[in-house]
C-alpha positions in Angstrom: -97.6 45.0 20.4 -98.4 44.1 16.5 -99.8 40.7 16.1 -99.6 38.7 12.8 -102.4 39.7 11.3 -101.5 43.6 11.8 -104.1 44.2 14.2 -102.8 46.2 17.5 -103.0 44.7 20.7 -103.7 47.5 23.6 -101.8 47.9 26.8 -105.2 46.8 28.2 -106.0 43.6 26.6 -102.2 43.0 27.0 -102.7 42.6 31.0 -105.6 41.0 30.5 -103.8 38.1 28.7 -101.1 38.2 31.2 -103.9 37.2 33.8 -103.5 40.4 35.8 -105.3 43.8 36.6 -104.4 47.1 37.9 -104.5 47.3 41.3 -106.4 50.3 43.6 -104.3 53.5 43.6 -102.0 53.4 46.4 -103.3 55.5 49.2 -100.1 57.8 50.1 -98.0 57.4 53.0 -96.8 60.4 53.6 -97.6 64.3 51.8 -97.4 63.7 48.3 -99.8 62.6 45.8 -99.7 59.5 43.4 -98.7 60.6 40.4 -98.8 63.7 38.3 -99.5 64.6 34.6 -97.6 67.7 33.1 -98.1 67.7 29.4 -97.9 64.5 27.6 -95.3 63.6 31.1 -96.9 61.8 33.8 -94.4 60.9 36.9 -95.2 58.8 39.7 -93.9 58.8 43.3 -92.3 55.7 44.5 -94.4 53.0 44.6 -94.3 50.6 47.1 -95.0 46.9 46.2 -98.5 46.9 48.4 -101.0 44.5 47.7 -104.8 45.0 49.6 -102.8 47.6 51.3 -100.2 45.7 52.6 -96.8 45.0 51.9 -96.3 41.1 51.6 -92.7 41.1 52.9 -90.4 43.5 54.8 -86.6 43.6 55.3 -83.5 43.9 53.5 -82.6 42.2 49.7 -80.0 39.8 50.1 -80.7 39.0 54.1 -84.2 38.6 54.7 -85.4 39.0 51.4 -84.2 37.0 48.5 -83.5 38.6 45.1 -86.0 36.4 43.6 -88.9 37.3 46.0 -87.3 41.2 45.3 -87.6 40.6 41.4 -91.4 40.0 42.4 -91.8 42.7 44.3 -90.5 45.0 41.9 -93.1 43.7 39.4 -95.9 44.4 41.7 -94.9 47.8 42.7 -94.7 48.6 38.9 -98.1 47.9 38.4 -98.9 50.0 41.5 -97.1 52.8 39.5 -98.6 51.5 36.1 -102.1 52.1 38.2 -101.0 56.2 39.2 -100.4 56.9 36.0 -103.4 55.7 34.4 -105.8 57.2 36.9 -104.2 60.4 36.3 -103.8 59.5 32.3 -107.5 58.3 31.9 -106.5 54.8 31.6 -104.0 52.1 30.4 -104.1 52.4 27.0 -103.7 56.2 27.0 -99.7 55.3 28.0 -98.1 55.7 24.6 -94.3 55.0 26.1 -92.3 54.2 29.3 -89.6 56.8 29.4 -87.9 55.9 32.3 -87.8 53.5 35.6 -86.0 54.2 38.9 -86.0 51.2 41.4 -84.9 51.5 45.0 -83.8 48.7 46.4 -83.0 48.0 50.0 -79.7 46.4 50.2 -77.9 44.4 52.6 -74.4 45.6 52.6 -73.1 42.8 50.5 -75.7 42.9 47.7 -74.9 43.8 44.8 -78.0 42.8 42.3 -80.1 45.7 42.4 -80.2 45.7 38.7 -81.3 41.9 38.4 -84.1 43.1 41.4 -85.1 46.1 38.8 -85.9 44.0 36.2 -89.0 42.6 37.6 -90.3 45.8 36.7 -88.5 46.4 33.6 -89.6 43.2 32.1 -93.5 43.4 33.2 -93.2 47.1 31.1 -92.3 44.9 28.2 -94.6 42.2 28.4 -97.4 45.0 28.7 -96.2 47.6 26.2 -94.0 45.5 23.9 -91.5 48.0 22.4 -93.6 51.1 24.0 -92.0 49.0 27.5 -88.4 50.2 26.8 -86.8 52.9 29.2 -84.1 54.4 30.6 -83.3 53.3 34.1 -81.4 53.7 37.4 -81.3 50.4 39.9 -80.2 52.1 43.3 -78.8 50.1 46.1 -80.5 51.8 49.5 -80.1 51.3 53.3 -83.6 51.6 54.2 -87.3 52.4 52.4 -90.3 53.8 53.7 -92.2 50.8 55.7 -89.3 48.4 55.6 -90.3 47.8 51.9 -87.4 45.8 50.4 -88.0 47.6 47.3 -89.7 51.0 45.4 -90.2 51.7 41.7 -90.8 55.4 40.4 -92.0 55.7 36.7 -91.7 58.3 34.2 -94.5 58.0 31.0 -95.7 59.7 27.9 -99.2 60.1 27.3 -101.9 60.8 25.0 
C-alpha cells in the first residue's frame, strides 16, 4: 500500500496498524502439512478458523451460525492461512501477491451467501496487502467441515 508521501507500507506494519498479529501455525488435524512452497507458489491447506487452538463456534451457516459471525470466521481463518504461508515464506512481507482464495462454507440447505461469508477473508487480504490483496476465488457451499467448523479458507500466494 503506497502512502502519500511515496513511502511503502509493508504487509507487516499493515497488520500491525490494523491491531492484529499472526496467529501460531495451526497444528494439523489430520496427515497433511500447513502449507507448501513450490517456486515463488506457496499453497495452504484449509485453514480452519482456530483461535488458542480452538474453534470459537461450531455448526452450520445460516442455522446455528449466522452469516455475520461466518464473515468473522472467515477472516480469522485467513490469517491462520496468512500465518502457513509466512512460516513457510520466511515471513509476512516476503508475500508479494494473493493469487487466489477458496472458502468452504458449511451451509444449511437454504443458504445461499457463501460468497458474502468469503468475503471476510477476501476483504482482510485487502486491508493487509492493498492491491497485492486481489485474487481469484471460489465461495463453496458444503454439507459438513472437518470439526463442525462452519467455515475453511485455502490460499494460494506468490512469493519472494
Amino acid at each position: 500500500m503506497v502512502q502519500n508521501d511515496s513511502t511503502q507500507v509493508s504487509p507487516a506494519q499493515r497488520l500491525a496498524e490494523l491491531g492484529l498479529e499472526l496467529p501460531p501455525v495451526a497444528a494439523p488435524v489430520a496427515a497433511y502439512i500447513p502449507a507448501q512452497r513450490i517456486g515463488s507458489e506457496v499453497r495452504t491447506s484449509g485453514q480452519l478458523p482456530m483461535v488458542s487452538g480452538k474453534l470459537p463456534l461450531t455448526g452450520k451457516v445460516g442455522a446455528e451460525v449466522s452469516a455475520e459471525q461466518a464473515k468473522d470466521l472467515a477472516r480469522t481463518a485467513a490469517l491462520n492461512a496468512l500465518a502457513a504461508v509466512a512460516d513457510v515464506a520466511g515471513g509476512l512481507d516476503n508475500i508479494v501477491q494473493i493469487s487466489h482464495v477458496t472458502g468452504f462454507v458449511s451451509s444449511a440447505a437454504d443458504f445461499f451467501g457463501q460468497p458474502g461469508v468469503v468475503n471476510g477473508a477476501s476483504e482482510l487480504l485487502g486491508e493487509i496487502f492493498g492491491d497485492a490483496g486481489a485474487h481469484t476465488r471460489s465461495a463453496v457451499g458444503v454439507n459438513v467441515l472437518p470439526l463442525d467448523s462452519p467455515v475453511e479458507i485455502e490460499l494460494t500466494a506468490i512469493v519472494r
